[in-house]
Each structure stands twice: as C-alpha cells, then as structure tokens.
C-alpha positions in Angstrom: 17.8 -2.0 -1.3 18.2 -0.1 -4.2 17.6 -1.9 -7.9 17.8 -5.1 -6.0 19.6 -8.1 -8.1 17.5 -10.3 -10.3 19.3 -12.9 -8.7 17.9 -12.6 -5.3 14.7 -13.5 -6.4 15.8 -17.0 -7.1 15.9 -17.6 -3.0 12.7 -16.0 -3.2 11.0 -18.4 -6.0 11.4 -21.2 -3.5 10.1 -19.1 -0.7 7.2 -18.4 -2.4 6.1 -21.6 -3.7 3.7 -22.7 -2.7 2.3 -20.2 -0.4 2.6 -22.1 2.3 6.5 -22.5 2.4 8.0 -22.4 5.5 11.5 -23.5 4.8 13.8 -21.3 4.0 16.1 -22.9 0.9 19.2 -22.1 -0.3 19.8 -21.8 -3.9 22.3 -23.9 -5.7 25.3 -21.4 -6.5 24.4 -22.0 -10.3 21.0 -20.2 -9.9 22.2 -16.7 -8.7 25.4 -16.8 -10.4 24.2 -15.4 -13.5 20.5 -14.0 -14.4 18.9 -15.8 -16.9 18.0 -14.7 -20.4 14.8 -13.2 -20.6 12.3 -16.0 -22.4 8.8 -15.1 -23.8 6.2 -17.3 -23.7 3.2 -17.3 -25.7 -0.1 -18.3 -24.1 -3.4 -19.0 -25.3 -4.9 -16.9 -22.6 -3.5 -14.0 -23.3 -4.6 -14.4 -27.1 -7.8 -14.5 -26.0 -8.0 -11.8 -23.8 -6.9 -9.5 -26.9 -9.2 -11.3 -28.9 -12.0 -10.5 -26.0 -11.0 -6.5 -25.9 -10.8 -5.7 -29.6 -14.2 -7.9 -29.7 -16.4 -5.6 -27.1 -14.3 -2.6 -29.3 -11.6 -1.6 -26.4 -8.6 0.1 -28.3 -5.6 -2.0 -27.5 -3.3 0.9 -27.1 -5.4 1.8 -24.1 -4.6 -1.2 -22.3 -1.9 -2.4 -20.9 -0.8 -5.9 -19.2 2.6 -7.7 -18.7 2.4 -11.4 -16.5 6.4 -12.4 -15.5 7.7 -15.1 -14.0 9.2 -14.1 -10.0 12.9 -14.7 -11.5 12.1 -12.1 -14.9 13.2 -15.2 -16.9 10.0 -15.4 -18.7 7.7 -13.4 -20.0 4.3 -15.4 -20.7 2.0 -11.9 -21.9 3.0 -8.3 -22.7 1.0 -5.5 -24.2 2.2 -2.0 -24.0 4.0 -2.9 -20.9 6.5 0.2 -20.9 3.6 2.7 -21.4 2.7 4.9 -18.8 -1.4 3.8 -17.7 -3.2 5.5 -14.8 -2.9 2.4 -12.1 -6.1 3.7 -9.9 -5.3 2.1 -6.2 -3.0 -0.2 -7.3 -0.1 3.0 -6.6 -1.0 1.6 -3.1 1.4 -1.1 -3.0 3.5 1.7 -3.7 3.0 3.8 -0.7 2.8 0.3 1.6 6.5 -0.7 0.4 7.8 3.2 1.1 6.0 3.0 4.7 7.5 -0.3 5.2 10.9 0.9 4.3 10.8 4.0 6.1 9.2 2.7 9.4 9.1 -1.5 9.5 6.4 -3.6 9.7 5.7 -3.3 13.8 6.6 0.0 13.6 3.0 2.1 15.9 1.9 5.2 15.4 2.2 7.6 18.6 0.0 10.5 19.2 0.8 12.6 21.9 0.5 16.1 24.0 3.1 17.4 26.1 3.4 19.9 28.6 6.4 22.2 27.8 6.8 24.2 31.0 4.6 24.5 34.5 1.3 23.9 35.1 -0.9 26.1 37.8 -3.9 24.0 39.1 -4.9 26.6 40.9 -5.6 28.8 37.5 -5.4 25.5 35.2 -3.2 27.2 33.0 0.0 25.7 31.7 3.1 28.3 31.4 4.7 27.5 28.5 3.5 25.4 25.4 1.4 22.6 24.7 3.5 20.1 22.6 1.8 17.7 19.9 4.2 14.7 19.1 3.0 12.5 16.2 4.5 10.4 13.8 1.1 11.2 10.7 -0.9 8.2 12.7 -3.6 7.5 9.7 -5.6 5.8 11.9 -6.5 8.5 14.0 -10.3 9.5 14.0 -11.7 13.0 15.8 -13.2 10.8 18.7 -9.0 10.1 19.5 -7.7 13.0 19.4 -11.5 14.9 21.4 -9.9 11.9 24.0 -6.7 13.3 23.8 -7.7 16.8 24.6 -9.7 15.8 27.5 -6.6 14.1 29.2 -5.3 17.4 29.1 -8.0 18.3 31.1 -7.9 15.8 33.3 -4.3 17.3 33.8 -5.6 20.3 34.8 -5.3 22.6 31.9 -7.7 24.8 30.7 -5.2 27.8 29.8 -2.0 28.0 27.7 0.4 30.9 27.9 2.4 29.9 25.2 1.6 28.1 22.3 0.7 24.9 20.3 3.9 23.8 19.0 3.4 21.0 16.6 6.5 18.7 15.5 5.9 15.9 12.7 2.8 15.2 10.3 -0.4 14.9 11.7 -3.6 14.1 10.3 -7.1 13.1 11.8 -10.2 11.8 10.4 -11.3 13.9 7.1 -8.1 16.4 7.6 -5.6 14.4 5.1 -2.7 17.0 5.4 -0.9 18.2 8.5 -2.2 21.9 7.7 -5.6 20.8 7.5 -5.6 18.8 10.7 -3.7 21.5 12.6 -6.8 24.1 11.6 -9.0 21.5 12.6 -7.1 20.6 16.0 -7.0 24.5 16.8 -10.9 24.6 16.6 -11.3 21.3 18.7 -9.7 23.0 21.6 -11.6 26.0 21.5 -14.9 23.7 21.7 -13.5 21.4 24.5 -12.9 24.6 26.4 -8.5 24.9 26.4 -7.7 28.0 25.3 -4.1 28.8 23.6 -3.5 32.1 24.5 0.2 31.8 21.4 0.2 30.8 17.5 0.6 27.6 16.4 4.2 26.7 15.2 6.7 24.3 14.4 9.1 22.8 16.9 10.7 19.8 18.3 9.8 17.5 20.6 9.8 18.3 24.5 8.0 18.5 28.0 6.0 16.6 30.4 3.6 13.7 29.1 0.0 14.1 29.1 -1.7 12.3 27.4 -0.8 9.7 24.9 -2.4 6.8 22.0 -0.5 4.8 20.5 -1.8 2.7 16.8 -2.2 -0.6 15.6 0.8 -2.2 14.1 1.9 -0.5 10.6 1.5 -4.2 8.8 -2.3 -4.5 10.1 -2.5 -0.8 8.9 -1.6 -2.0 5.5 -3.6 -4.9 5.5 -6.3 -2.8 5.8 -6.0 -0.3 3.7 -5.0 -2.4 0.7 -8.1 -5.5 1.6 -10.1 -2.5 1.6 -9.0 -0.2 -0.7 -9.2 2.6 1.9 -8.1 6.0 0.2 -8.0 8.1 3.5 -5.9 5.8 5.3 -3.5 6.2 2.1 -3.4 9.3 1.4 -2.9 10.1 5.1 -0.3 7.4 5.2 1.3 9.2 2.5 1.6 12.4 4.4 3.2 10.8 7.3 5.8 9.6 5.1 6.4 13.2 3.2 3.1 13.5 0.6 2.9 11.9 -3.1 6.1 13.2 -4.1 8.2 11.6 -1.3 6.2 8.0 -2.5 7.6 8.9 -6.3 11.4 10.0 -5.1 11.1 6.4 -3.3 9.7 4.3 -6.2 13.2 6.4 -8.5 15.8 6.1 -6.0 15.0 3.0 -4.0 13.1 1.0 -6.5 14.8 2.2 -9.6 11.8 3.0 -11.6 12.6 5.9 -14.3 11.7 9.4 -13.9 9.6 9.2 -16.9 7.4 5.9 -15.8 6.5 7.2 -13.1 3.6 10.2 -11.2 1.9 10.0 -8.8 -0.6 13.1 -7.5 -1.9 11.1 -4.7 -0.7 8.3 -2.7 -4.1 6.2 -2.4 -4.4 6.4 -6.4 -7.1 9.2 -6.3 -6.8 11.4 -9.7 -4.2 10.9 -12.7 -1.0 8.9 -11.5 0.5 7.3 -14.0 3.0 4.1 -14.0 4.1 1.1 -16.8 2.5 -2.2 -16.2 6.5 -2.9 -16.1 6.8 -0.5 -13.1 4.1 -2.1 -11.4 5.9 -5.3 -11.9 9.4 -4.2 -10.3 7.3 -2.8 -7.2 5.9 -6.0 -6.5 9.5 -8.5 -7.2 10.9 -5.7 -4.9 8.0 -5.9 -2.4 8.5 -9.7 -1.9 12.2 -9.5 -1.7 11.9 -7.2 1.3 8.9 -9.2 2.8 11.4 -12.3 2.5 14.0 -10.5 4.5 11.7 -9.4 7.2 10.1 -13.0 7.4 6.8 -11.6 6.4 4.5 -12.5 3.0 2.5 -11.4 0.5 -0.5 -12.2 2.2 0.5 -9.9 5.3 -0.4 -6.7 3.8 -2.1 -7.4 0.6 -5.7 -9.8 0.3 -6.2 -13.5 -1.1 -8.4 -13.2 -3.6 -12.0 -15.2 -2.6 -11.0 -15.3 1.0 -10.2 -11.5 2.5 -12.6 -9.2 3.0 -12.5 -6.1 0.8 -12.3 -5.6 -3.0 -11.2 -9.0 -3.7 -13.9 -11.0 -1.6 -15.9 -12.0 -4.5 -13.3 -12.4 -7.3 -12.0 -16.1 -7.7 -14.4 -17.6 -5.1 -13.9 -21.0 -6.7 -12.5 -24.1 -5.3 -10.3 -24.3 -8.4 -8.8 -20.6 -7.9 -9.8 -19.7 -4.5 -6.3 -18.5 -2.8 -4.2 -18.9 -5.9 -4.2 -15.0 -6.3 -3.0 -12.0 -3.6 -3.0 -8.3 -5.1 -4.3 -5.2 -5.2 -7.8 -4.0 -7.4 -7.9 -0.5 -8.8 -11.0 1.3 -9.9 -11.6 4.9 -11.1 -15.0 5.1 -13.2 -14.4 8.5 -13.7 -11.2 8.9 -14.7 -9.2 8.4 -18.0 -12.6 7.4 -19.6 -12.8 5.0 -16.9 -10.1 2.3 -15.2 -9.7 -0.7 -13.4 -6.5 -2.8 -12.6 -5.8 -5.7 -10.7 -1.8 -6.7 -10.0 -0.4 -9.0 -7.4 1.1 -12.7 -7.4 -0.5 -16.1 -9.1 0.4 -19.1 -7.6 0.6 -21.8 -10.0 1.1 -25.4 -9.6 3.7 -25.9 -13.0 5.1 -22.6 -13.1 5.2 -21.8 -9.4 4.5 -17.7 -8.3 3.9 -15.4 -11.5 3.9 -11.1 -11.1 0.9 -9.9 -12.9 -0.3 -6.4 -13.6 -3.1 -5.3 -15.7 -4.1 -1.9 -16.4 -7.3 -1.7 -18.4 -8.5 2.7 -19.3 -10.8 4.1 -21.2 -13.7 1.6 -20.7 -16.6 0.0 -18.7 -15.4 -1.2 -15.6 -17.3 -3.8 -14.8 -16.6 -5.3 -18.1 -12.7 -4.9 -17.3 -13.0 -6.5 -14.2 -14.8 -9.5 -15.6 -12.2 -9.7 -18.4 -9.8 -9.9 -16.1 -10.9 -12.6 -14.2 -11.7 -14.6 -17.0 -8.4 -13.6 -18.3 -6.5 -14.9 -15.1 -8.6 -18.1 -14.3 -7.4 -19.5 -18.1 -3.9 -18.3 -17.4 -4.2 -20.4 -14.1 -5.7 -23.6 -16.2 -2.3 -23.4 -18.8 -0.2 -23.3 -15.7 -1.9 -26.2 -14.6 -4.1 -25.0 -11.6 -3.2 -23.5 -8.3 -1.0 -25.6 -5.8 -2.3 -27.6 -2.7 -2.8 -24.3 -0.7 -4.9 -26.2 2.4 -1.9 -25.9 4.6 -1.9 -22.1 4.0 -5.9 -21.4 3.8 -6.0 -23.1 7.3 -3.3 -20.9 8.4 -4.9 -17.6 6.9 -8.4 -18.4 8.2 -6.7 -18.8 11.3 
C-alpha cells in the first residue's frame, strides 16, 4: 500500500465515473504503462474565487486550495498547495483510512469481561481477576458498559480477589483515552456494587466469558462520524488505533506524506493539526484506491453533498449539483483566526471525478463556506455539470 503508483488510479478513473459504475474495466496497457505529465489547467472559477477572497480582504497566503484530476495528470487550480494549513475535521479522512487499514471495513468492535479463575456463588466472589477485552469500541456509551457490569452480576459476582486486568484500548462515552475510561470503569463498579479487592493492571487476554457487546460495523462507524462530523467518535477511534501519533506515523509510512507536511494533535481535527492541501489530496487518491480494492466507495464512509445527513445536508441542495460532490467539511471558529475546509471528490460530466481540497484560515466562516460553494458549483458549470447520477441517488436513498 505504501506510495501507491499513479498508475493505478487509471483503473480507478473508470471505476469512479460516474458514481454509479458498477463494471469493473480494465485499462488499455498504454494507460498504466507510463504516468502522464503533469498538465495545469487554468479555470475561470478558480480566478474568481481569488478575485472573491482578496475582494472581502482575505490574505491569500492564508489560504490554500489545489483541485486535481483522479490520474494527477492535470492540475485545474493551485494556491499554496504545499503549505502546511490547519485542516479542522477534514484530518478525519485521515484517521478513517488508518482504521480501515488496520482493521477492514466489517471489522466489530468487541467489548467484553471475563472471569480469570473460580467463581463462589455461595460468597459471589470470583477468585482470581476480572478480565476486560476490548478492541477501543468508540461506540460505546456508559449505559453499555453499566449493562456489561450487571451481566457480571447476573453471573454471580459481587467480589473479586484479584484484580481488574485490562488488555487493549478502551474508551466509553466522555472518557476519550484508555486511562481516562479505566478511572471511570473503576468507579462504575464501585456504584453497581462489585468490589475489586487488587489494582488495576495490564494483561492479556483470558478466562471464562461473561458478558459480552459487540459494535456496529467499522464502515457504518465511519459513515457516521465523518456525515456527522462526530469528534468523540474520532478521537476515540484514534485511540483504538494507537492515539494522534499512530494516525501521523500511518499518513508517513503508509501514505507517503513527508514528515514536515504533516501534525496532527488530535485525530477528530480538534486543536492545531496542520497538513498541505497537496497532502489532503494524496489521502484521498489513496483512500479510493483502497476502497476500489475492497469493492467499497466513496460514498460508503464519507456523505453526498445535498443528500446525507450531517454537515453537508444543506450544501449543494440543487438539482444541478445535488450528488455531484462526496467529502468531508471542517470548521474551527476559534482556531488559527478561524477555519473552514471542505475536500472530497467532484463528479463531473466532461472531466469525470476531480480530488478537491480547500483550506480557508484566518477568517469568517460562514463567509468561507459560502465561497466555497460558490467556488465549486462554477467549477462544476466549466466541467460541464454533474453526470446522470439517477441510477446512484436511487441506490443511495435506498
């Protein structure tokens, strides 16, 4: 997977356009032999979405943008594109593709409590140690895991000789780190009535089966979080795959983004993370490559514009542009002087699916957003409209 081929993405070109491709095509042995040189191509749009910043007075140098054809053959805007901006929640697609990677799209989340040793029902007191086996399940709310605790119960144990050994992340409902939730999961007990007679430590996995939960699907985890913008089911998400840093070491070694384009402080976009417009570009190519090879799509994990619920409900509601865009908003008002981004895929009926990413700091938000927009429906005019997506917005609402 790592710095995948500019090449492969010519299969994927065909894949992906339009949305609603089924067929999978294989490329003439011209079109991957050699990657194409890099064209740029000047658009009106992007002309006057300058003009439009430097006209409301928004410093150029604090925006950035770059759109790119799927193949990286053409270039049709750049600004600043290899400076480092703060990418709010877009960093989110970021953390998706290093939880996809790591666990696969069907991959569920199991939660679970374990009896490591013998249980007296007359004293309901387990003798030995209460075992927590999770995989960081970021779906897991306090009502789950109060559940979980009362199957233990139900087991009959009120008692614990030994001690709460706890192997893997977990988080639960406000508790975003494994530490956190461990504190908090300590203190559940003792209200529910169990008392753990030994510390809690680290161990491996072992014992009886008590009670169990098992999540949703990782992809309908995603889909969530991104639609939605959620930053607790990031940020937890991150922590189940090894924290912030553990989403950067992925986007250097896997995705081949350079040390220097690339921080990240939290893995839902909270804070100052910083990434290139560029960088935000590779993500997504390498995003869709791996979504081709595991015969999913875009619009699996990340929301149609105008059609979705979440952050992208309302933005290109239009007949003309309704489904013709799936990405991921980012907004942080109180950050860097203020930021919003949008990046993701346009689907274009002359110039088939274009990468996008635009990273506006340092400004009203609001204003950014409807920039944006503007920005994108002209760029979707030049390209001559979105393709026939009815095939695929019968299929989504469905």
């Amino acid at each position: 997977m790592k710095k995948y081929l500019l090449s492969t993405t010519c299969l994927i070109f065909l894949l992906f356009w339009p949305i609603q491709a089924q067929e999978i095509a294989t490329p003439p042995a011209a079109l991957v032999a050699k990657s194409p040189a890099v064209v740029r191509h000047a658009m009106v749009s992007e002309t006057n979405y300058l003009s439009q910043l430097a006209r409301r007075g928004f410093k150029l140098q604090t925006q950035g943008l770059l759109i790119e054809s799927l193949d990286a053959s053409t270039i049709y805007a750049d600004l600043n594109s290899n400076v480092v901006f703060n990418p709010a929640s877009v960093i989110k697609v970021a953390t998706s593709m290093a939880a996809l990677y790591r666990f696969g799209p069907d991959y569920r989340f199991q939660t679970g409590f374990y009896a490591d040793g013998i249980v007296n029902k007359k004293t309901k007191t387990l003798n030995g140690n209460l075992v927590l086996v999770s995989a960081g399940d970021p779906t897991l709310m306090t009502a789950d895991v109060s559940r979980l605790i009362r199957e233990v119960i139900r087991a009959g144990i009120t008692r614990v000789s030994g001690s709460l050994v706890v192997t893997g992340p977990f988080t639960y409902g406000g508790f975003y780190t494994t530490d956190r939730a461990v504190n908090g999961l300590s203190r559940l007990f003792r209200k529910l009535g169990v008392r753990i007679t030994g510390p809690v430590k680290q161990g491996t996995p072992a014992g009886n089966e008590l009670a169990t939960r098992v999540s949703t699907s990782l992809r309908d985890i995603l889909f969530y979080q991104n639609a939605h913008s959620s930053n607790p089911t990031a940020d937890r998400l991150g922590e189940a795959i090894g924290g912030p840093e553990a989403v950067k070491q992925f986007l250097i070694e896997q995705v081949g983004i350079p040390e220097t384009d690339v921080q990240i402080s939290h893995a839902s976009g909270l804070s100052v993370n910083r990434i290139t417009p560029r960088g935000a570009i590779q993500i997504l190519r390498e995003l869709m490559y791996w979504l081709n090879l595991n015969n999913l799509q875009p619009q699996d994990i990340l929301p149609v514009a105008g059609m979705d619920v979440g952050t992208l409900k309302r933005r290109f509601t239009s007949v003309a542009y309704r489904g013709g865009i799936i990405g991921k908003t980012g907004t942080l008002p109180g950050t860097d002087g203020g930021v919003s981004t949008l990046a993701g895929i346009v689907y274009t009926r002359d110039r088939g699916p274009i990468l996008f990413a635009i990273f506006n700091t340092k400004g009203s938000v609001l204003t950014y957003r409807k920039l944006q927009d503007d920005f994108l429906k002209k760029f979707i005019e030049e390209c001559g409209g979105i393709p026939d997506l009815s095939a695929s917005l019968h299929r989504l609402n469905n």
